[in-house]
N, C-alpha and C positions, 0 to 999 in steps of 0.2 A: 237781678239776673246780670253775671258780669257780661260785658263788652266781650271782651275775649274768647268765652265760653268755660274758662275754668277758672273758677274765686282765685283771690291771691293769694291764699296759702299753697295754692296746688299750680301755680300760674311760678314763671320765673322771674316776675317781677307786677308790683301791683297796679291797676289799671281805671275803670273806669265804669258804672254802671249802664242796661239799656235805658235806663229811665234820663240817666244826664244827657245821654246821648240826644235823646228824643225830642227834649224840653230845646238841649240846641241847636236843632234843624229848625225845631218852628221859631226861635230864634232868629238865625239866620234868616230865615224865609219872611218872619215881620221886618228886618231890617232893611234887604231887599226890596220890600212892596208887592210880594205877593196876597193874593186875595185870603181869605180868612179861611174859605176851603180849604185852598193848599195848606195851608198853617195849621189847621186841625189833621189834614192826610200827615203832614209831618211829624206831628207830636203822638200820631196812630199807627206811624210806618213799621217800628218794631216790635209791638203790644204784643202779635201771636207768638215772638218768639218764644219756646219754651225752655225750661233749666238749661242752665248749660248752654244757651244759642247754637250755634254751628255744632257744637260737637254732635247733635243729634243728626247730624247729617251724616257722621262717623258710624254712629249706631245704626240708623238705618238704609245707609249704602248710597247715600247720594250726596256723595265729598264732592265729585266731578264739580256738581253744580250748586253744592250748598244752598236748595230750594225750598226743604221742608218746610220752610217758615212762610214762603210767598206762596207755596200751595194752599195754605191751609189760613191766609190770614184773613179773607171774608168769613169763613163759617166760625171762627175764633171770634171775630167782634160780639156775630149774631147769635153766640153764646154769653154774653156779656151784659152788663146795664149800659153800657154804649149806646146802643141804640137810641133807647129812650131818652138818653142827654140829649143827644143830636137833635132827635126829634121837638124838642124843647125849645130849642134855637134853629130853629127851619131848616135842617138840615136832614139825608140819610143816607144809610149805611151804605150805600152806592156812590155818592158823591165821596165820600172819604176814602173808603176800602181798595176801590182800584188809583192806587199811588202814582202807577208808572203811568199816568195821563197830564200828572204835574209835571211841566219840564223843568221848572224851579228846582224839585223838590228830587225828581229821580232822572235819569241819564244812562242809556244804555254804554258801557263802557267802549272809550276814554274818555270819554266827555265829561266835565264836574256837572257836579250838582251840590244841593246844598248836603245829604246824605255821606258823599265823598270828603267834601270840604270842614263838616264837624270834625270827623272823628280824626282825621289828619293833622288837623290845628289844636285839636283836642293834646298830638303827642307831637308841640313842636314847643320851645320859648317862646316867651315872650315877645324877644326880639323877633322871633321868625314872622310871627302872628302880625304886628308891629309895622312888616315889611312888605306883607302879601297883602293884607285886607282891605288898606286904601286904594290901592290897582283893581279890587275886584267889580267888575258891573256886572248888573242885569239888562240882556239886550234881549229883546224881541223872547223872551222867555228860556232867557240860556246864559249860565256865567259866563264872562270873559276876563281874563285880564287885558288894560290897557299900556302895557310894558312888558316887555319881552325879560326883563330882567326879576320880575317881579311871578312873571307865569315858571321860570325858571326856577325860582326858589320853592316854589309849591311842588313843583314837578320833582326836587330833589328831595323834597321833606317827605313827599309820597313813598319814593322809590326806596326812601331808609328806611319808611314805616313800615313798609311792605317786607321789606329784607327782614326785618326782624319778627313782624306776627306770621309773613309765611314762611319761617326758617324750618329747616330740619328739625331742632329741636323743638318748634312749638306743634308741627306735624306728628311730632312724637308723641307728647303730652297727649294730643286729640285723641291716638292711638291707642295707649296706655289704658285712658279715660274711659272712649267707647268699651273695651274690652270688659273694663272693671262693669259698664252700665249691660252691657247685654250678659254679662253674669249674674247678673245681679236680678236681672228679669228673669232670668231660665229659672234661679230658683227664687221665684218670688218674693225676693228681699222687697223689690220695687214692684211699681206695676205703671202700665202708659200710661194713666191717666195721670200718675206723680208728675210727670212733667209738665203739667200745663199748672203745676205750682209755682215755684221760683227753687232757688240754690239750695237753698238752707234748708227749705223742707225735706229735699231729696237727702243729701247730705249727711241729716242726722238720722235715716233709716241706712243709707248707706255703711256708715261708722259704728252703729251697732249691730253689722254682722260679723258671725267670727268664723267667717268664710276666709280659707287661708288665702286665697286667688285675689281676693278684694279688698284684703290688709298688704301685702303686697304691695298691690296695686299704688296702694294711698301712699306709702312706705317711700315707691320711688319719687312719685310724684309731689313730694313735700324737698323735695331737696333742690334749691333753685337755680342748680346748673346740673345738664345730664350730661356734659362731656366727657362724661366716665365710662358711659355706655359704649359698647360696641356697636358702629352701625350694620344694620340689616344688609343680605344682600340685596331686599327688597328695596328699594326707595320709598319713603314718608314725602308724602306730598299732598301738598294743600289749596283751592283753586288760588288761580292767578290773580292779584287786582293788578291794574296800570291807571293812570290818565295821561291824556295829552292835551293839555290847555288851549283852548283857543284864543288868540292872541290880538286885539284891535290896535292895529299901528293906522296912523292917518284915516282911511276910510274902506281898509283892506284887511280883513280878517281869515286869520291862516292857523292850523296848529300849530305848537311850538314845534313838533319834529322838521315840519315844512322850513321852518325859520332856522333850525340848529340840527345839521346832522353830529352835532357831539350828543343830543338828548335824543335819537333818535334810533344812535348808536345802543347807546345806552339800554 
């Protein structure tokens, strides 16, 4: 299931799967010294996503908050052999499934976490990675950077990531997509249960219809720049991400906006 929500032949550029994602948060989260819970809630936090990730949020009207996935991802485990693993190793579905109880692991926004911090680092160099990861701690169950120049560079590598997965044009694509998927269910090309497959499955019921709405559809969406398009008077818009680092200078810890009104401005 891509990262992004649309594979890379239909994405403007190619990306990254939920599953790398996953493996490194519990990554992260081992490296850090979180306990073994969180490290399993980590490596479980994106499992319910279905085809497509977020765009199903497109499809069924909750872009605002792109939630579908954290409503639904206790009764998705408990449909699963999950369980039974857990259970194997002393563990259950309860301890894993509510995520946002790890601070390690989730963060209500701006705050990092390790969730924030993959996929970010995921789209930076080497060099950026290189520059941010040794500033990074875990204090009392919450990232920090301890350098202000170091919380700065993550803070910018965000704001670029963000500019580009929630630009116009990838609003677009969402748009496009959802359109082509609730087409596609009206006339039962697809059906909801297809989503809680993966891409590929959907995909190639998708491409063998010869629904002109949903050849189209693929048609624009195979071409890796839409600045050809004319914009809507509508505006494409996709929810917001930010963070604001928290920042330990001597024995005082402050967000970086607190510390830089240039990043705050920003």
């Amino acid at each position: 299931i891509a990262q992004f929500g649309l594979p890379d032949h239909l994405f403007y550029r190619d990306g990254f799967t939920r599953y790398e994602h996953c493996v490194g948060v519990m990554l992260l989260l081992r490296k850090f010294g979180a306990t073994l819970e969180e490290q399993v809630a980590g490596l479980l936090h994106d499992v319910s996503h279905t085809a497509f990730s977020h765009v199903i949020d497109f499809v069924f009207d909750s872009r605002k908050d792109e939630d579908f996935q954290d409503r639904n991802h206790e009764a998705y485990i408990r449909r699963t052999d999950i369980p039974a693993i857990l259970e194997k190793y002393g563990m259950t579905v309860e301890q894993v499934s509510d995520y946002h109880r790890y601070t390690l692991l989730e963060q209500d926004a701006p705050a990092l976490c390790a969730d924030r911090l993959d996929y970010a680092l995921r789209e930076s160099s080497r060099e950026d990675v290189a520059a941010c990861l040794p500033s990074l701690r875990a204090q009392n169950g919450r990232f920090i950077f301890d350098s202000e120049g170091a919380a700065m560079g993550f803070a910018q590598i965000y704001l670029a990531f963000q500019k580009r997965c929630e630009s116009y044009e990838v609003a677009t694509r969402y748009d496009v997509f959802s359109r082509v998927l609730k087409r596609a269910l009206t006339l039962s090309v697809i059906f909801m249960n297809d989503f809680w497959e993966d891409d590929a499955y959907v995909l190639e019921r998708l491409e063998a219809s010869s629904d002109d709405f949903i050849r189209r559809g693929f048609a624009l969406l195979k071409h890796r720049d839409l600045s050809f398009m004319e914009r809507d008077v509508v505006p494409k818009v996709k929810k917001f991400r930010w963070v604001d680092p928290d920042v330990l200078i001597g024995d005082e810890t402050r967000r970086l906006s607190e510390r830089s009104p240039e990043y705050a401005a920003r």
